[in-house]
N, CA, C and O atoms as a printed pandas DataFrame, in Angstrom:
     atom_number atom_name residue_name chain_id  residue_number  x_coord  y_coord  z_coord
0              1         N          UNK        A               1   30.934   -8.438    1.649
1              2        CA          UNK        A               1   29.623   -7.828    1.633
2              3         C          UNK        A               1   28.610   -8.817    1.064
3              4         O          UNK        A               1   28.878   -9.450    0.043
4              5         N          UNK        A               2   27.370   -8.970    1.753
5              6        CA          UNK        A               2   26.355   -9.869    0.867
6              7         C          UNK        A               2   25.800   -9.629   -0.361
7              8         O          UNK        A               2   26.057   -8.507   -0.799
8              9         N          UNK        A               3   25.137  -10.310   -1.039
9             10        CA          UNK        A               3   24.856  -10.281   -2.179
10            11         C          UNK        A               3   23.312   -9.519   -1.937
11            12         O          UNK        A               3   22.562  -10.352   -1.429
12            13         N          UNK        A               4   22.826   -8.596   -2.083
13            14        CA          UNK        A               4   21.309   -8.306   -2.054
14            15         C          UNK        A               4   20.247   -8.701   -2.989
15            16         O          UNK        A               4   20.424   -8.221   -4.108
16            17         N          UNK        A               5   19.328   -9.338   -2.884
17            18        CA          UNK        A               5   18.365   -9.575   -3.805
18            19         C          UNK        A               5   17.110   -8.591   -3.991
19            20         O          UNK        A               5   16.539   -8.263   -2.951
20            21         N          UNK        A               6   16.785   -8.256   -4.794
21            22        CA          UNK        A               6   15.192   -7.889   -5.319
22            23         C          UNK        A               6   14.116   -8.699   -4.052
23            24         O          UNK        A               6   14.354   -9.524   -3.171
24            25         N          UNK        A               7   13.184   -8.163   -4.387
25            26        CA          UNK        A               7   11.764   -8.877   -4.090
26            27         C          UNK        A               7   11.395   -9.625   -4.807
27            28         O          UNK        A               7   10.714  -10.571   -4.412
28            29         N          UNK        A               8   11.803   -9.416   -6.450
29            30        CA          UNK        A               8   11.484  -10.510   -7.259
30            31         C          UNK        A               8   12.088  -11.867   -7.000
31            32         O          UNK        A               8   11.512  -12.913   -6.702
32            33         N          UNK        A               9   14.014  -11.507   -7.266
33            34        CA          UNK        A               9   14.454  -12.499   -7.038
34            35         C          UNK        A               9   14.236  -13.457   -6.062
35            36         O          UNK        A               9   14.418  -14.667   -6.198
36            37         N          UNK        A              10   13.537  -12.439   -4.319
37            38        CA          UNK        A              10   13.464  -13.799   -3.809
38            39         C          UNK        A              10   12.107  -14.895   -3.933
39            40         O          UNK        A              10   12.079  -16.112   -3.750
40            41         N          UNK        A              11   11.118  -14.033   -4.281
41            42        CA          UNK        A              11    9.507  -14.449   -4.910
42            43         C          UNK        A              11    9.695  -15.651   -5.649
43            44         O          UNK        A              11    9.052  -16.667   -5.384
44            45         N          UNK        A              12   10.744  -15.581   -6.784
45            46        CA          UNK        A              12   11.312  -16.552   -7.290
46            47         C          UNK        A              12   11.647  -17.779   -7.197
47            48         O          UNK        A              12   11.229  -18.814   -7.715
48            49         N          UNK        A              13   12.601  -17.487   -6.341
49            50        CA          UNK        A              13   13.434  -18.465   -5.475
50            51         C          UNK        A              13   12.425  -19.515   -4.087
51            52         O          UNK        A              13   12.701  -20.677   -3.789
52            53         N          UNK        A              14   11.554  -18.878   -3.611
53            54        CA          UNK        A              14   11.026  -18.980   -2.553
54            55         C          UNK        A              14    9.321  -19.704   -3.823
55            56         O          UNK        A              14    8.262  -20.214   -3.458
56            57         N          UNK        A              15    9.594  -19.537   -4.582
57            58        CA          UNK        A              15    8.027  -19.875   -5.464
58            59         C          UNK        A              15    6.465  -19.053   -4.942
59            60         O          UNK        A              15    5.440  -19.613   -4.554
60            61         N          UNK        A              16    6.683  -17.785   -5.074
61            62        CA          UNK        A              16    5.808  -16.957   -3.886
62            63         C          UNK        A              16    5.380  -15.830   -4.777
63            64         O          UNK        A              16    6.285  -15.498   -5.543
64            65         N          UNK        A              17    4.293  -15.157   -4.905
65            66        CA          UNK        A              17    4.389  -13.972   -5.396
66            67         C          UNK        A              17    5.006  -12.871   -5.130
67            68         O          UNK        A              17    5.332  -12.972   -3.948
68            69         N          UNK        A              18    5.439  -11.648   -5.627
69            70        CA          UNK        A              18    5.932  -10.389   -5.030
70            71         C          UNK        A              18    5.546   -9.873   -3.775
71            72         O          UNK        A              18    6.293   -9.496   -2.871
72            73         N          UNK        A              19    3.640   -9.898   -3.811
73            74        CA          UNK        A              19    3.173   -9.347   -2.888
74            75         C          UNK        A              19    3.216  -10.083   -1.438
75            76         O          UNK        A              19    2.901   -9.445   -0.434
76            77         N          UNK        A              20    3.624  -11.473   -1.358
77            78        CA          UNK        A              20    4.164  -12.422   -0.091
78            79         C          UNK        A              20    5.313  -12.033    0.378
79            80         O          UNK        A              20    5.463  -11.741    1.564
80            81         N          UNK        A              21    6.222  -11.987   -0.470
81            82        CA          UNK        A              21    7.602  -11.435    0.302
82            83         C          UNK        A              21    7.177   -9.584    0.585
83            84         O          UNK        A              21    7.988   -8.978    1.285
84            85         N          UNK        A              22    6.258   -8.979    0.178
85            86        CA          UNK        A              22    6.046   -7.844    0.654
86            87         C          UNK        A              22    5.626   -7.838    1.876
87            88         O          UNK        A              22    5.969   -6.936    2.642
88            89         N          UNK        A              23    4.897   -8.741    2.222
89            90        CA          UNK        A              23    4.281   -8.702    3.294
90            91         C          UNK        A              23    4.465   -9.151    4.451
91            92         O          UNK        A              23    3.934   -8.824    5.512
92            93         N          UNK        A              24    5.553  -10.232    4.131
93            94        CA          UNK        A              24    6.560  -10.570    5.339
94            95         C          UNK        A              24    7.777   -9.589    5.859
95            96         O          UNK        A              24    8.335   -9.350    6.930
96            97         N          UNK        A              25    7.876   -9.126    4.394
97            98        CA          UNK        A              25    9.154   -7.736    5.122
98            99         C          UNK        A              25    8.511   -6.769    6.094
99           100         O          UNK        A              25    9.035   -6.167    7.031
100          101         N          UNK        A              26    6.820   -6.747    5.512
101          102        CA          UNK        A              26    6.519   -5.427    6.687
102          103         C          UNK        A              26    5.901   -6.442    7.734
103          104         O          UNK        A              26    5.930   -5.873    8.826
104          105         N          UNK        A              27    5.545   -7.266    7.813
105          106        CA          UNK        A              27    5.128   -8.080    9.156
106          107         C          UNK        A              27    6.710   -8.444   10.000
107          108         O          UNK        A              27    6.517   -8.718   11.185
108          109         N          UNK        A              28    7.879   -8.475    9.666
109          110        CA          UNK        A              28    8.782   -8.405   10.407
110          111         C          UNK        A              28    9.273  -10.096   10.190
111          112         O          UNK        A              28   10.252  -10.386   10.877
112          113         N          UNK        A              29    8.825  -11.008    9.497
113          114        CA          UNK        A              29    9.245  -11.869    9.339
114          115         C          UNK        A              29   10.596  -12.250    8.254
115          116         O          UNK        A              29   11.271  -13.279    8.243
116          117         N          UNK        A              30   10.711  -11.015    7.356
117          118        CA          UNK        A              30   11.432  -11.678    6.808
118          119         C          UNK        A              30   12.606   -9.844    6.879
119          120         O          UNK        A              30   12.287   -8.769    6.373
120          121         N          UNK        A              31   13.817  -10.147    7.632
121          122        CA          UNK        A              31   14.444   -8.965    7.255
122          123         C          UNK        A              31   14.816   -8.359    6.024
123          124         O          UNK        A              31   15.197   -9.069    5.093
124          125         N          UNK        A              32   14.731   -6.812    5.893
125          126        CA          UNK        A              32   15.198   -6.536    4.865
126          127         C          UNK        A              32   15.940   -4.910    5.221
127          128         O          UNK        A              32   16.052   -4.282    6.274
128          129         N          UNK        A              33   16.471   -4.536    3.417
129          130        CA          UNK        A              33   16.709   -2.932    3.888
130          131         C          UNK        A              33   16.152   -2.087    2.734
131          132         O          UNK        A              33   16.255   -2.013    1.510
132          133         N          UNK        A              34   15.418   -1.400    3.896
133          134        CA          UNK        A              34   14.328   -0.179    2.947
134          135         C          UNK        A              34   15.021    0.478    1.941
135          136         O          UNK        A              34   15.987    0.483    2.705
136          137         N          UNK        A              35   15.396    0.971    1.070
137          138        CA          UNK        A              35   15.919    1.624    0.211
138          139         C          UNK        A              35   14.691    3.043   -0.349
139          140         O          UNK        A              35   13.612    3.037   -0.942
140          141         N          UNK        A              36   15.483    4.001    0.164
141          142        CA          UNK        A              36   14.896    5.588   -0.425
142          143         C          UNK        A              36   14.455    5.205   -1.810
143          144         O          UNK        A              36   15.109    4.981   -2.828
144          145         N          UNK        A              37   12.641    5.187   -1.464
145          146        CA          UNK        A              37   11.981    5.382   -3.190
146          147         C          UNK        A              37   11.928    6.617   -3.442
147          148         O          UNK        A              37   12.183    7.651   -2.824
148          149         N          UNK        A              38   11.348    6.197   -5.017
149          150        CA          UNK        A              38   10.867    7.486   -5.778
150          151         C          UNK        A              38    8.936    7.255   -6.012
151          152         O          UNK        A              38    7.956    7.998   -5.964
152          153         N          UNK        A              39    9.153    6.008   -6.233
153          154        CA          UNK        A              39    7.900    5.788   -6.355
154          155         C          UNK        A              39    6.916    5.639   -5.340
155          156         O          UNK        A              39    7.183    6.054   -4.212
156          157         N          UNK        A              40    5.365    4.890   -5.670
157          158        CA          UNK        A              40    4.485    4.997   -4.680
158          159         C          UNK        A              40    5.012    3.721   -3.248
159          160         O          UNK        A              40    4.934    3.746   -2.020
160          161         N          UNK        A              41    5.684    2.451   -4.556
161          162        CA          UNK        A              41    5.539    1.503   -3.801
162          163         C          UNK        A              41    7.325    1.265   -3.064
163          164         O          UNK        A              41    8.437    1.345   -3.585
164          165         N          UNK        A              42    6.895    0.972   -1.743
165          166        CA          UNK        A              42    8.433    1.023   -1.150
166          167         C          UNK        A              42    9.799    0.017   -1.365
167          168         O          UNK        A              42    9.574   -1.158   -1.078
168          169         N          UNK        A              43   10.812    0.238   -1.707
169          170        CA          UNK        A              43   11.794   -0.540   -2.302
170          171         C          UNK        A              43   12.312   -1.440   -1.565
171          172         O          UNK        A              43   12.957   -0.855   -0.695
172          173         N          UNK        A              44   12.367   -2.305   -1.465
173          174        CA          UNK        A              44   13.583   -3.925   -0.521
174          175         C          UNK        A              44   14.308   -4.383   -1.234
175          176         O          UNK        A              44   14.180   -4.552   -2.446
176          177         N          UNK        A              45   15.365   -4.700   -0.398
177          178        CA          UNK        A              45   16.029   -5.802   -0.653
178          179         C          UNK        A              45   16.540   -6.886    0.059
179          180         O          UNK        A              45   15.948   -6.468    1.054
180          181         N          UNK        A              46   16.886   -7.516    0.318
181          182        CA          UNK        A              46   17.050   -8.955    1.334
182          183         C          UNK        A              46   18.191   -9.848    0.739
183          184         O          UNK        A              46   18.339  -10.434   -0.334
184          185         N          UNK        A              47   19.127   -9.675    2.172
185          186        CA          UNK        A              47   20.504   -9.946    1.654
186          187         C          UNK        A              47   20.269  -11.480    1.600
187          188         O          UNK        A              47   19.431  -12.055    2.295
188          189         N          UNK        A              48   21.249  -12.202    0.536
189          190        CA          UNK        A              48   20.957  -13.245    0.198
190          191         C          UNK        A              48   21.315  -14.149    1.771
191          192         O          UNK        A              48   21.031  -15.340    1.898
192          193         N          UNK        A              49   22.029  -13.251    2.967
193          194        CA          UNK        A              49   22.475  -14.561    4.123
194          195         C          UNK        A              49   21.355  -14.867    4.881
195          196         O          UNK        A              49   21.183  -15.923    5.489
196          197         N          UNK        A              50   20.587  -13.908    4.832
197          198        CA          UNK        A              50   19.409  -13.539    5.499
198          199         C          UNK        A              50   18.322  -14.807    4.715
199          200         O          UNK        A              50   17.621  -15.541    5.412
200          201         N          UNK        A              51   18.335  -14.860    3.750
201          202        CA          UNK        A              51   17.359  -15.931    2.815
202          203         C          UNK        A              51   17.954  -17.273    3.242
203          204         O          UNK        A              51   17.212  -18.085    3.794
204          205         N          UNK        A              52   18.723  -17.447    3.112
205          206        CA          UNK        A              52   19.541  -18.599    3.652
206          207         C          UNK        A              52   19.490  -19.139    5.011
207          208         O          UNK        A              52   19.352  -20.293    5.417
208          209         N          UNK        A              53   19.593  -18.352    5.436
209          210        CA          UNK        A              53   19.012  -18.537    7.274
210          211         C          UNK        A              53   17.667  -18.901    7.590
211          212         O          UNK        A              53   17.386  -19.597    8.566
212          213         N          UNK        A              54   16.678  -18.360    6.635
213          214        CA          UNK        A              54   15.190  -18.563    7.024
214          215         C          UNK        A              54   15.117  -19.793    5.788
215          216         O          UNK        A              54   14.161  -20.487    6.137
216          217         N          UNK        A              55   15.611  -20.298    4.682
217          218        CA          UNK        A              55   15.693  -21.452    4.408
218          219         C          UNK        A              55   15.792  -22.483    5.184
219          220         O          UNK        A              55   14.984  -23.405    5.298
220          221         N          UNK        A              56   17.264  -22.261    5.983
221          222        CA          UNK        A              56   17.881  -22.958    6.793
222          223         C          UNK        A              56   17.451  -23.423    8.118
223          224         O          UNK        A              56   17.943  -24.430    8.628
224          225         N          UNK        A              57   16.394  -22.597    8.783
225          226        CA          UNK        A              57   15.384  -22.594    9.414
226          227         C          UNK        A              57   14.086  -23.620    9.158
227          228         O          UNK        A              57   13.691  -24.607    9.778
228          229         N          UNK        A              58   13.604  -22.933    7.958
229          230        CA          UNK        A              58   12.588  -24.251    7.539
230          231         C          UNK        A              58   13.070  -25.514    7.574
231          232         O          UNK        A              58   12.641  -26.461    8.234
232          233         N          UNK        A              59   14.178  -25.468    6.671
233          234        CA          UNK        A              59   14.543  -27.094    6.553
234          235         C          UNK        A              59   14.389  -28.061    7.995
235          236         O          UNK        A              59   13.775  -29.117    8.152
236          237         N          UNK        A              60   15.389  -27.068    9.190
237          238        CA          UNK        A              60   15.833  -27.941   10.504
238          239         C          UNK        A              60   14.152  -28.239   10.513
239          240         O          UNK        A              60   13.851  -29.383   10.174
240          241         N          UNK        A              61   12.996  -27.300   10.878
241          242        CA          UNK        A              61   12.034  -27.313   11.340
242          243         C          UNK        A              61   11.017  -28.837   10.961
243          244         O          UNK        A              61   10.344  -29.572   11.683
244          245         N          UNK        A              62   11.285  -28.835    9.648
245          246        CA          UNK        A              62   11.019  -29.865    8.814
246          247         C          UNK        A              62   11.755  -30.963    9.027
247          248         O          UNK        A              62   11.132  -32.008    8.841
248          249         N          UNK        A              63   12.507  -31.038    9.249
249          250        CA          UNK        A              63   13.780  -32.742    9.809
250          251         C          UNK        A              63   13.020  -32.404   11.224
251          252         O          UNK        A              63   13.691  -33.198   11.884
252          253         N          UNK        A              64   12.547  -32.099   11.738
253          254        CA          UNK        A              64   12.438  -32.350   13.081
254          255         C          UNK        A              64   11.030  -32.814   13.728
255          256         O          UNK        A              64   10.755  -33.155   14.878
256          257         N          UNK        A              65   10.463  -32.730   12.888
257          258        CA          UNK        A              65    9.177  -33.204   12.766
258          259         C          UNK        A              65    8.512  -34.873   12.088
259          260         O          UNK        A              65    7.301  -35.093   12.070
C-alpha cells in the first residue's frame, strides 16, 4: 500500500505553499484522494507514488531541454 501524504507534507517537499498543492489537486494536475471532511475546508491526500511520478516527470522534462 502507498504511503499517503498531507498537503502539508507535500507543500514541503515540493517548497510550495498549502494553498498551491490545493489548487493543483482541484485543477486536476496533481492526483489525489478526497477524504470525508468535517470541516469547511476539503481534506487530501496524495500518495507518495503519485509525487514521485510528477517529480519524475519534471526532472525527464528538464534533461531534455
Amino acid at each position: 500500500m502507498s504511503e499517503l501524504l498531507t498537503v502539508s507534507e507535500v507543500a514541503d517537499i515540493l517548497r510550495v505553499d498549502d494553498t498551491t498543492v490545493r489548487r493543483w489537486v482541484k485543477q486536476g494536475a496533481l492526483e489525489a484522494v478526497i477524504l470525508p471532511h468535517v470541516n469547511e475546508r476539503q481534506a487530501y491526500r496524495i500518495k507518495r507514488e503519485t509525487l514521485d511520478r510528477v517529480l519524475g516527470d519534471a526532472a525527464n522534462q528538464l534533461g531534455a531541454e
